[in-house]
N, C-alpha and C positions, 0 to 999 in steps of 0.2 A: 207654156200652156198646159200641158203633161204630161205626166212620165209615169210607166210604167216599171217597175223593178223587182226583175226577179219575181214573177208572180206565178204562182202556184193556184190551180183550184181542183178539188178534191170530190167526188162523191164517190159513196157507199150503195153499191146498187145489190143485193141478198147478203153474199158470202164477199162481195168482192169488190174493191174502192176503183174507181177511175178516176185518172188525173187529167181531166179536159184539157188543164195547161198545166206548162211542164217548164215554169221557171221563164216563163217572156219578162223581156224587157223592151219596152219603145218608147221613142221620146216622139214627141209631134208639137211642132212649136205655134204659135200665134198666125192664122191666116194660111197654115196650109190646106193641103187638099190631098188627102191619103184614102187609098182604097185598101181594102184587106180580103183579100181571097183565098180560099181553099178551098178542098173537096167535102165530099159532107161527114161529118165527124171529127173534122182536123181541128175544132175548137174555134175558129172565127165566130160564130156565135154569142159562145160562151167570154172572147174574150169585147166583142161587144156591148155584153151585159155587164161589162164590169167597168168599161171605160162609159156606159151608160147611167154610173150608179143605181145599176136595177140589182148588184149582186156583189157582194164581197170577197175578196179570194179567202184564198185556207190560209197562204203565207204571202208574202213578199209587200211593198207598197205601192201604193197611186197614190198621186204628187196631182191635185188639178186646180190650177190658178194658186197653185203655194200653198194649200190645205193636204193634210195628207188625208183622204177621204175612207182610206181602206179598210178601217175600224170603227167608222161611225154607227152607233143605233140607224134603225129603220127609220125614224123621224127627222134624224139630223140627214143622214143618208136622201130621204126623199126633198127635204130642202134644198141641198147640194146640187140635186136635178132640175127643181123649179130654178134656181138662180142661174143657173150657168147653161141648162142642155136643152136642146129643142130635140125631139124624135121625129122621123119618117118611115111609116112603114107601109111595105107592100103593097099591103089588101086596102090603105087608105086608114080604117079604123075612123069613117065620121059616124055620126046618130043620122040616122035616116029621116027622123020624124021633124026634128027642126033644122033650121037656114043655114048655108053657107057660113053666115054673121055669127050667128049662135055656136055653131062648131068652132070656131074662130078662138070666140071666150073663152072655151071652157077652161082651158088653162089660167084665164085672171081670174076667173071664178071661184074657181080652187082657192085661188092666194089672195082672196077676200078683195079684190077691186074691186072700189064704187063703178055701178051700171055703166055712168056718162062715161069716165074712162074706156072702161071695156070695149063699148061700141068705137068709139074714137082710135082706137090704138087696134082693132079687130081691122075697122075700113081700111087704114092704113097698112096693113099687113096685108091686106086681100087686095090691093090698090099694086104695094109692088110685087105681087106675084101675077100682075095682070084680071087679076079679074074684081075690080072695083063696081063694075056693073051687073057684077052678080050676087048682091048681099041677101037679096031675100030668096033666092033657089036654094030649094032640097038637096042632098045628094042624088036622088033618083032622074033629079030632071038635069044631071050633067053627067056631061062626056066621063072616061076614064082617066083624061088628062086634067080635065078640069076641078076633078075629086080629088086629085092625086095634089095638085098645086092650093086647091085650100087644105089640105094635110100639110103640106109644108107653110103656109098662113099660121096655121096653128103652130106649128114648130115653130114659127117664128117673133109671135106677138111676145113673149117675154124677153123679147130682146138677148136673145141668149148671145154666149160667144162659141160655144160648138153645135155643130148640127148631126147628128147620127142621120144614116136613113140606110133601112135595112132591107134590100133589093129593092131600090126606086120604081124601079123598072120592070119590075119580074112580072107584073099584070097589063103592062102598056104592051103595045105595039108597037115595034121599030119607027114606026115614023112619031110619035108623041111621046116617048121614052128617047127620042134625041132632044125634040123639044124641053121636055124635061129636068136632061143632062145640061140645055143650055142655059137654064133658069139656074140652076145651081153652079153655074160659071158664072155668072150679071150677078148674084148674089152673093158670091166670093169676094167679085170683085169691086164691088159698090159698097159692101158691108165690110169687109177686111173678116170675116166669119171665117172660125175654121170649121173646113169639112170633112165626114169620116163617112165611109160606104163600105157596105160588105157588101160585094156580088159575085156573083158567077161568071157575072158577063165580061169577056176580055175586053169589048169595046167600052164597056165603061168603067173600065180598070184603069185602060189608057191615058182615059182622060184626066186623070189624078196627077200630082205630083211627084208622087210616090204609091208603090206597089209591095205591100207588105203580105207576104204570102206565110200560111198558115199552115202545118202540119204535123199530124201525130202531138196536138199542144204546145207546140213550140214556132216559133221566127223561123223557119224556112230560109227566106230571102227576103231582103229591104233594099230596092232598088229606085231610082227615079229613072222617070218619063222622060222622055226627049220629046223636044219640040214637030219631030217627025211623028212621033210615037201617037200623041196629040191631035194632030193634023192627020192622020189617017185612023183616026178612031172611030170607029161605025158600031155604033148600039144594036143589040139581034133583038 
């Protein structure tokens, strides 16, 4: 699915370069479920934005679906996203002023899909994240969870094969942030989708596969979950 090798990323900040990462390598294959944590500055971020195609290292390669993407132009680069990547983030990121439906789009939108599709493949996506009865509500007139799961609609109408989401949870509530956690288990496992999550939270660390912890720009530890691990994972 893809690999990481060796990757280096570099900025210049006055007098002085920092290496956000420092030579990672990971592999994450077809249909897993990897979470990546550290503390803040350890580069989980930064190497998000890169397995995101939102950023390019300074050296090393990404390998994703057999493409080495690590050198691509900004246009080839933002292609590489629309085809393969779905994003989830935090704060939700809908438009306030138009529908559930219309937030939905906007990704076919972008990649030039006729209307009828759009709508068609939009209901469907809002349909299996549970909320097919809500295509013409605003974000204002829905819950936090329920904004949070047409963000993932959206992530998901292009049919991607990876799903980033970057603190799913970090704005819910422990009780609709398990919910949430559980929507992206049913969609693991209905869709064969791999999943990739950066959090803070140990309980939905747990619930991963795999626990790729991050530090000082570098692989820390690359461990798997046990099925106890799992089973006793509680979202805060």
């Amino acid at each position: 699915m893809l690999e990481l090798k060796n990757i280096v990323k570099t900025y210049v900040m006055g007098h002085e370069t920092v290496r956000a990462l420092d030579g990672v390598t990971v592999t994450i294959k077809d249909g897993e479920y990897v979470a990546i944590v550290g503390p803040s500055g350890s580069g989980k971020s930064t190497l998000m934005n890169m397995i995101g195609c939102l950023d390019v290292p300074t050296s090393g390669e990404y390998i994703l679906n057999g493409q080495d993407v690590s050198k691509l132009r900004d246009d080839d680069l933002a292609t590489a996203r629309n085809k393969h990547i779905g994003f989830v983030f935090q704060r939700f990121n809908l438009l306030s002023r138009i529908t559930a439906q219309r937030n939905v789009e906007l990704p076919l939108r972008y990649g030039g899909v006729g209307g009828k599709e759009r709508a068609e493949r939009a209901k469907e996506a809002m349909t299996a994240v549970g909320l097919g009865d809500r295509l013409t509500h605003k974000p204002v007139e829905m819950s936090g969870g329920q904004q949070q799961r047409v963000a993932i609609a959206r992530a998901l109408v292009n049919h991607p094969t990876l799903l980033l989401a970057d603190e799913p949870t970090g704005a819910l509530d422990s009780k609709t942030g398990a919910e949430i956690m559980a929507l992206f288990k049913k969609l693991r496992e209905e869709r064969g989708i791999t999943i990739v999550i950066v959090t803070h939270d140990p309980g939905v660390a747990a619930q991963a596969d795999r626990v790729v912890r991050i530090k000082d720009g570098r692989v820390e530890s690359d461990t798997l979950n046990t099925e106890e691990d799992r089973a006793n994972a509680v979202v805060h």
